[in-house]
KOLKOLLO-502273 format. One record per residue (C-alpha): residue in three letters; x, y, z. Coordinates in steps of 0.25 Angstrom, whole numbers, plus 2048, in hexadecimal, padded with zeros to 3 digits. Each point is the difference from the previous one (the first is absolute). Layout:
ALAXYZ/...
END
This chain:
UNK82A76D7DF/UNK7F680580C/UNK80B808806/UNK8018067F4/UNK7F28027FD/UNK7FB805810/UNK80F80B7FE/UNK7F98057F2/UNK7F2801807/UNK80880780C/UNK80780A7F6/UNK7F28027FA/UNK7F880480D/UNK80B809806/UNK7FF8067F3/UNK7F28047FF/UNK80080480F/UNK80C8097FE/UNK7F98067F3/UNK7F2802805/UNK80380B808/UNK7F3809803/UNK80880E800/UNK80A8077F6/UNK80A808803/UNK80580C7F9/UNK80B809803/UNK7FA8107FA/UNK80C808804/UNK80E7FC805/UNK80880E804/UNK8087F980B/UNK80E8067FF/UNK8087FB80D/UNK7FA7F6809/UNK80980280B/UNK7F780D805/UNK7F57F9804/UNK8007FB80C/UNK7F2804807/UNK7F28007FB/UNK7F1804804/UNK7F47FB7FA/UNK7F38097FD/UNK7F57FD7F5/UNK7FE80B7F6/UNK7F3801804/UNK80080480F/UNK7F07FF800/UNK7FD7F27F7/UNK8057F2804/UNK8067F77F7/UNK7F57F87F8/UNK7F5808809/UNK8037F780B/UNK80780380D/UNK8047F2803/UNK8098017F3/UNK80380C802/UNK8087FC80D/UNK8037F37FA/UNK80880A7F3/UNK80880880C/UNK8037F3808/UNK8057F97F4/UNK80980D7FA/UNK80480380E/UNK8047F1802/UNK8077FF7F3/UNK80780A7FF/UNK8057FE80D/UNK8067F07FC/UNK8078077F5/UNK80780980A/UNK7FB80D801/UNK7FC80780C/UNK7F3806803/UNK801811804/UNK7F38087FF/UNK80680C804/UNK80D8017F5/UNK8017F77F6/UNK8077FC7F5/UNK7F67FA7F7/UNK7F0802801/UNK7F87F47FB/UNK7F48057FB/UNK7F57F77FB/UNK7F08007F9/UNK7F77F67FB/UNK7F98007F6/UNK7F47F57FD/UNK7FA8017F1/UNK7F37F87FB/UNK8037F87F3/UNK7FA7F67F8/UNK8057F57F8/UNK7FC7F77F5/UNK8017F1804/UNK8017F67F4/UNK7F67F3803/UNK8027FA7F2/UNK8047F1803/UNK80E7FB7F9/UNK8057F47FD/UNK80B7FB80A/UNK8067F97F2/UNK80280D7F8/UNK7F47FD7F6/UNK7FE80F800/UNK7F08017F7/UNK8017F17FB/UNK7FF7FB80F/UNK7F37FA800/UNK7FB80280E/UNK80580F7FE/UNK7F1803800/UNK7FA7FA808/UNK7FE7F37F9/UNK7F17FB7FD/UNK7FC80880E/UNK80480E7FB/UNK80780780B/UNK80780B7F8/UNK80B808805/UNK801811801/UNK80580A808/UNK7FD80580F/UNK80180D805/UNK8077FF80E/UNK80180C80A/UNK80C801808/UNK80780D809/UNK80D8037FD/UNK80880380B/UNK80C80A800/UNK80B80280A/UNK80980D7FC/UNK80D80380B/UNK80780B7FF/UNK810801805/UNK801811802/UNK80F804804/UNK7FD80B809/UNK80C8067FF/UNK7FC8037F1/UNK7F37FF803/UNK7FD7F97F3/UNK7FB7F17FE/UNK80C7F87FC/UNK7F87F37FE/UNK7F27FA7FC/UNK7FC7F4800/UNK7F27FB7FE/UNK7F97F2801/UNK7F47FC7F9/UNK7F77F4802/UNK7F47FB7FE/UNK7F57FE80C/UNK7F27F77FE/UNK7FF7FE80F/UNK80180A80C/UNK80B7F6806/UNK8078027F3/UNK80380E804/UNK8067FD80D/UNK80B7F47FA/UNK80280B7F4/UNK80480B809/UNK80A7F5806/UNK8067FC7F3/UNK80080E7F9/UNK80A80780D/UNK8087F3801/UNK8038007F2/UNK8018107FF/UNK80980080B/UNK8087F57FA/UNK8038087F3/UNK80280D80A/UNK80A7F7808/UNK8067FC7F1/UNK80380E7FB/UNK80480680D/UNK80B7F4801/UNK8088007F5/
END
């Protein structure tokens, strides 16, 4: 019965771990036709005067990590011919959300829970406005034998903290260079 129970709360942690992920990843453009032509790459940001988040710790961060990765899926670094140009911007957004502080009850009572409002000590519920930025990381796969972008693939997170920026730039090119590696494979 407990191995039973601590292999459900296992499952139930990995779970949420795996499903809170602070970035998304979405693929714009895919006009990859043959991935046996690309062999080299050079990485530049399309902005040759702005670093990445307005930051020139994260901007060397973003080259190291693209140069880095693209490097373990086995491409070569050329800056003076190369097959593919990884071209990269970010983009940070101020937004706001609403946040609903109105208690529920862990029982399901819905309106007839009677602690919902606060009970004989008031306490009511509402809404918050929360400000957040919104960070965006958008790369670029240019074929410059075509001279055209073959790929985009863009990641978006949010960030409430300034070390948010830095563990979201790490998880947006390790997961947009995970789903560069998988289109390019098969």
């Amino acid at each position: 019965m407990k191995s039973t129970l601590l292999y459900f709360m296992m499952v139930t942690v990995v779970a949420t771990a795996v499903s809170c992920s602070p970035v998304k990843v979405y693929m714009e453009k895919n006009e990859v036709a043959s991935t046996q032509e690309y062999h080299t790459f050079y990485v530049i940001n399309e902005f040759y005067d702005k670093n990445a988040f307005d930051s020139p710790v994260l901007e060397e961060n973003l080259q190291h990590s693209l140069t880095e990765g693209l490097k373990r899926i086995g491409f070569e670094p050329d800056d003076k011919h190369p097959d593919l140009i990884v071209r990269y911007n970010t983009v940070l957004t101020d937004k706001k959300k609403e946040i609903n502080t109105m208690p529920m009850s862990p029982w399901g009572w819905g309106m007839y829970n009677p602690w919902m409002w606060g009970g004989p000590w008031g306490g009511r519920g509402g809404y918050r406005v929360e400000k957040y930025d919104l960070g965006e990381l958008v790369v670029d796969f240019i074929d410059t034998r075509q001279d055209k972008v073959v790929m985009r693939i863009s990641a978006v997170g949010e960030i409430n903290k300034p070390d948010h920026k830095s563990r979201n730039l790490k998880a947006s090119v390790n997961k947009i260079l995970s789903e560069f590696s998988k289109k390019v494979s098969t």
